[in-house]
C-alpha positions in Angstrom: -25.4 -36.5 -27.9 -25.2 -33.5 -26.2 -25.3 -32.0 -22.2 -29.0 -30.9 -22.4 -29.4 -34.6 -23.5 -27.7 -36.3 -20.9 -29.2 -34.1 -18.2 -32.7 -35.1 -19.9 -31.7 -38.5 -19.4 -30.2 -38.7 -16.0 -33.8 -36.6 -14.9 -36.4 -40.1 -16.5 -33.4 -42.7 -15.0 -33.6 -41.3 -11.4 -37.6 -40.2 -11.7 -37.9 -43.2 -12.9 -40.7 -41.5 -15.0 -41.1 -39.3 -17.8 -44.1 -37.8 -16.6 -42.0 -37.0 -13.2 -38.8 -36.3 -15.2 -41.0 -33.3 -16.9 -42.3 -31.9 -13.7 -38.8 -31.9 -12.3 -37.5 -30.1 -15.5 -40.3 -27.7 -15.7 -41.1 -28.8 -19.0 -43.6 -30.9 -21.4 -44.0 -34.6 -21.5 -43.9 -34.7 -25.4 -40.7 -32.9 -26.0 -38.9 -35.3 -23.2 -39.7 -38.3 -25.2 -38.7 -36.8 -28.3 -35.5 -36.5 -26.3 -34.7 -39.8 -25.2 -35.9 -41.1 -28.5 -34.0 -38.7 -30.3 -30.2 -39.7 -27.9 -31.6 -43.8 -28.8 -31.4 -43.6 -32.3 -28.2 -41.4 -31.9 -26.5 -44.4 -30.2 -28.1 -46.9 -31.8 -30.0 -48.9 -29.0 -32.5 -48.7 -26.2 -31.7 -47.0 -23.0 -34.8 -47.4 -21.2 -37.7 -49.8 -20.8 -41.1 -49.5 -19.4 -42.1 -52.1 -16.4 -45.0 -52.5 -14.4 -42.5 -50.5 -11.6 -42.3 -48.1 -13.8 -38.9 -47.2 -16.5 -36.2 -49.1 -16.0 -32.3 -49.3 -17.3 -31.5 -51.5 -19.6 -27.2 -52.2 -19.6 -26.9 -49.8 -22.0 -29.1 -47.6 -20.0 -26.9 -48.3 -17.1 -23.7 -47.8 -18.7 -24.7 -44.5 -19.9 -25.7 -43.5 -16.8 -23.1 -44.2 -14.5 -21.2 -42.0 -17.6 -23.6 -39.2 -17.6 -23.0 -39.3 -13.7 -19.1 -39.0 -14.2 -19.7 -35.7 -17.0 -21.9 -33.9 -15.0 -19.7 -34.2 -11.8 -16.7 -33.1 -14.0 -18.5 -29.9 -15.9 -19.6 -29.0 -12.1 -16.1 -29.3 -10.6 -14.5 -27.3 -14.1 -17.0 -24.2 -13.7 -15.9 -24.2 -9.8 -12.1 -24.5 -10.8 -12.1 -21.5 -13.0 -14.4 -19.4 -10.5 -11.8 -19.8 -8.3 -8.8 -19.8 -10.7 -11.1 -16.6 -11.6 -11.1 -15.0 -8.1 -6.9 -16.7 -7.4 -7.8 -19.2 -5.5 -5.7 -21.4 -7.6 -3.2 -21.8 -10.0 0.8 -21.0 -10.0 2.4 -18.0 -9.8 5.6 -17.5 -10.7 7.6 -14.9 -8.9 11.2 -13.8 -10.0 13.3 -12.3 -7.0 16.8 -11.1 -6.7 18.8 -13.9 -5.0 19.1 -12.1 -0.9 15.5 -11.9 -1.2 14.6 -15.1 -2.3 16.1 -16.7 0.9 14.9 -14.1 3.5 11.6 -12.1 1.8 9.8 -14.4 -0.2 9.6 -17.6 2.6 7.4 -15.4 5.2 5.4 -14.1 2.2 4.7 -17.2 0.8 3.8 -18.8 4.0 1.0 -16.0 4.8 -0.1 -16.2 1.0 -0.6 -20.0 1.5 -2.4 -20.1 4.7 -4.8 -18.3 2.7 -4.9 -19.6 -1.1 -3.6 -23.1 -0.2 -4.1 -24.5 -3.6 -2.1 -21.5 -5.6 1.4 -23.4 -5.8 4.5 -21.5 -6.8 7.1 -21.1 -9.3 10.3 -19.4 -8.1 13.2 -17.9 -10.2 16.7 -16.3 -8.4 18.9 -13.8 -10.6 20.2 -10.3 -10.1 18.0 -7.4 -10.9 18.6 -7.4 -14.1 18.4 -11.0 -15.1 14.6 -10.8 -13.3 13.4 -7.7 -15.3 14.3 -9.8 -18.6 12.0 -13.0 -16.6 9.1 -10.2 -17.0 10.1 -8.9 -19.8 9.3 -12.1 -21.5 6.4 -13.4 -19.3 8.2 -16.0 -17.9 7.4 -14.6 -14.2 4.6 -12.4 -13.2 5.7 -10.5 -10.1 9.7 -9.4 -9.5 11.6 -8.5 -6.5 14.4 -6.3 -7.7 17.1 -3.7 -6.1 15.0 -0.1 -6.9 16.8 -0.2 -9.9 14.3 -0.1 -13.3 12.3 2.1 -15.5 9.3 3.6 -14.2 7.9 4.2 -17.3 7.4 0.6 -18.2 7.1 -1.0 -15.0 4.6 -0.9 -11.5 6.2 -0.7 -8.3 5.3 -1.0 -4.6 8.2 -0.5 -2.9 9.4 -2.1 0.4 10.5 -0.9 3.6 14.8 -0.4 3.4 16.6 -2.7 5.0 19.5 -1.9 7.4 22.9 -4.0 6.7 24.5 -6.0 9.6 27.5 -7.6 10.7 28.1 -11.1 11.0 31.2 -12.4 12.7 32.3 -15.5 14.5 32.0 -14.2 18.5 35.3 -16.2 19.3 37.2 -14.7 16.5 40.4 -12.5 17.1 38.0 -9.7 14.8 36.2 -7.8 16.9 32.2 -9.1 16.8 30.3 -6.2 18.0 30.4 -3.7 14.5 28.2 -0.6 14.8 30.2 2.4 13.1 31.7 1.5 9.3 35.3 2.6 10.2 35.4 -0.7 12.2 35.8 -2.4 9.0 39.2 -1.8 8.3 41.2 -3.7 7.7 39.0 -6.5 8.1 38.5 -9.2 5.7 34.7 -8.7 4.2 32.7 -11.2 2.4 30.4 -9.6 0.3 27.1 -10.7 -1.4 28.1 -9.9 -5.3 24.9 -7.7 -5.3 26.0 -5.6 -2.7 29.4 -4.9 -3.0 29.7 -2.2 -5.1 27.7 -0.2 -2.5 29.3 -1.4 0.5 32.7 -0.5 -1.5 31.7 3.0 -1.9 30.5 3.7 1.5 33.8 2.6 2.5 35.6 4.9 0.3 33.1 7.5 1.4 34.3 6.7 5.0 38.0 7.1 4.1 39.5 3.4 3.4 39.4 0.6 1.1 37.8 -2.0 2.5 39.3 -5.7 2.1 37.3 -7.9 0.6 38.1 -11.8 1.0 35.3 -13.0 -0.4 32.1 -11.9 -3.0 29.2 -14.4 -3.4 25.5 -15.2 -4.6 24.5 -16.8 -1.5 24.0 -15.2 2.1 23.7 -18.7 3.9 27.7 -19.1 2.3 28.9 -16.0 3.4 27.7 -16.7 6.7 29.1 -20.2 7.2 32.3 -19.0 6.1 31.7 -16.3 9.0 30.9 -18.7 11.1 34.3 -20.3 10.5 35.9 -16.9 11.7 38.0 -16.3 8.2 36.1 -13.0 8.0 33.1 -11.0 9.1 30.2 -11.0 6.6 27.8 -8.0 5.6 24.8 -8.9 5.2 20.9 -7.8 4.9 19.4 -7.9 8.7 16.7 -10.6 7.3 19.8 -12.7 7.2 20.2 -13.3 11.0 19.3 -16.8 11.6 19.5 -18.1 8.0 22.8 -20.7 8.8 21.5 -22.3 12.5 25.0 -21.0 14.4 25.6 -20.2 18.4 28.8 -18.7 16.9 27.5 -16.1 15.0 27.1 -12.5 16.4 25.3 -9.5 14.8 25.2 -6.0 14.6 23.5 -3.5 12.5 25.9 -0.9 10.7 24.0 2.2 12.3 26.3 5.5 10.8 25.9 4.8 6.9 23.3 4.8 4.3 24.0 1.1 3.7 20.6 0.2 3.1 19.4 -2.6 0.9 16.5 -0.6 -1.4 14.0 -3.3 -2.8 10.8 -2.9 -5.0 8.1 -5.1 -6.2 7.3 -5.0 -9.6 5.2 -5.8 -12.5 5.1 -4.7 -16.4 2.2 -2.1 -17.2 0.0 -2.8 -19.9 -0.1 -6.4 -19.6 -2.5 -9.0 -17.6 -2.1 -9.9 -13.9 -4.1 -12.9 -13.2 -6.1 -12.6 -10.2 -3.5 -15.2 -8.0 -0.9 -12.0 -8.5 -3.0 -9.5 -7.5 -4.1 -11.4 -4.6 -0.2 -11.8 -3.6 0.5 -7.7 -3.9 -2.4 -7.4 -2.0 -0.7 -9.4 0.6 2.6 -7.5 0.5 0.3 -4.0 0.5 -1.1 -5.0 3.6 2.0 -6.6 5.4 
């Protein structure tokens, strides 16, 4: 029993007719009968009967119909699932980011990406740079956002738009809240994303003082709660403002330093992109 069998058969039970069954298939009358005859001694009984109304089910007949039905229906809805798995309008991509991006980028890029592929779904993975170029490394994720940090030669790149470094401090604090010029920083306590501190620390040293740091973490929401609790003044990406709901917080983009948060797209050379990726970089290429 085979598909050009069952699609033989479904054409006689709903023609109720060989002869119309034939002209419907664009085919001879002979060759159908050998057909059916062929799929009844296959299965061992009879599908069909002939009445004065014309050919008729038996329960066999019936059964294998309502079947036949079902396995069409499914082979028509698996062709259109991999067209559009084809063209990535489904399936899951899995998207590796470095752990500031994954709570201020990726949201608004995933919420445009779904309004428009609403039945792609999504795997996310947080680490620092380094952690996310091994996730591609070994196909784990398809797409990383990393700090511009990574070899050129065996990666692809589009890289995104700097982004400045702010402020955060508690506006009743005894710290000063409005921070614009680096210098303003000492002697402050700072709480540092872990990612981040090395360059904030050498723009400070640059600047002529060591900056104080009370606190380095993986998480901007925590750095800004503790802000928010006024034990010190948090430096942070600007996509940051608004991440911890607080009427406390005030911000203030550090405007006389190259502290800059430098962050690329990427994606191994050499190796397949299924279409629901390249969809997604299309997304970011045109955002």
């Amino acid at each position: 029993m085979d598909i050009k069998q069952l699609k033989y058969f479904l054409a006689i039970a709903e023609e109720k007719s060989i002869t119309g069954a034939a002209k419907r298939l664009n085919m001879a009358q002979p060759p159908l009968s050998h057909q059916l005859k062929l799929l009844e001694n296959e299965l061992g009984v009879k599908l069909m009967e002939r009445t004065s109304q014309g050919i008729s089910l038996t329960e066999e007949g019936r059964l294998l119909n309502s079947r036949s039905e079902q396995i069409m229906t499914l082979l028509q809805t698996t062709a259109a699932e991999i067209r559009e798995l084809h063209q990535g309008y489904l399936g899951i991509l899995s998207i590796g980011a470095v752990a500031s991006s994954g709570v201020t980028l990726l949201p608004n890029l995933i919420y445009k990406f779904h309004l428009k592929y609403p039945n792609v779904s999504f795997q996310l993975r947080e680490g620092d740079t380094f952690s996310i170029l091994e996730l591609l490394n070994n196909g784990l994720i398809e797409i990383g956002i990393v700090r511009s940090i990574f070899d050129t030669d065996l990666y692809q790149s589009i890289k995104l738009a700097d982004e400045p470094m702010i402020a955060a401090v508690k506006s009743d604090s005894v710290i000063e809240s409005k921070y614009a010029k680096l210098y303003e920083l000492k002697d402050v306590p700072l709480l540092l994303h872990r990612n981040n501190s090395a360059m904030i620390v050498e723009c400070c040293r640059q600047a002529g003082f060591e900056p104080q740091i009370l606190c380095t973490g993986d998480d901007v929401r925590s750095l800004l709660v503790l802000a928010d609790s006024g034990i010190g003044l948090a430096v942070v990406p600007k996509s940051a403002i608004g991440l911890v709901p607080s009427s406390h917080l005030s911000y203030r983009e550090i405007v006389d330093t190259p502290l800059k948060i430098e962050k690329s797209v990427i994606w191994l050379k050499n190796r397949y992109l299924s279409a629901t990726a390249k969809n997604f970089l299309e997304l970011i290429l045109a955002d």
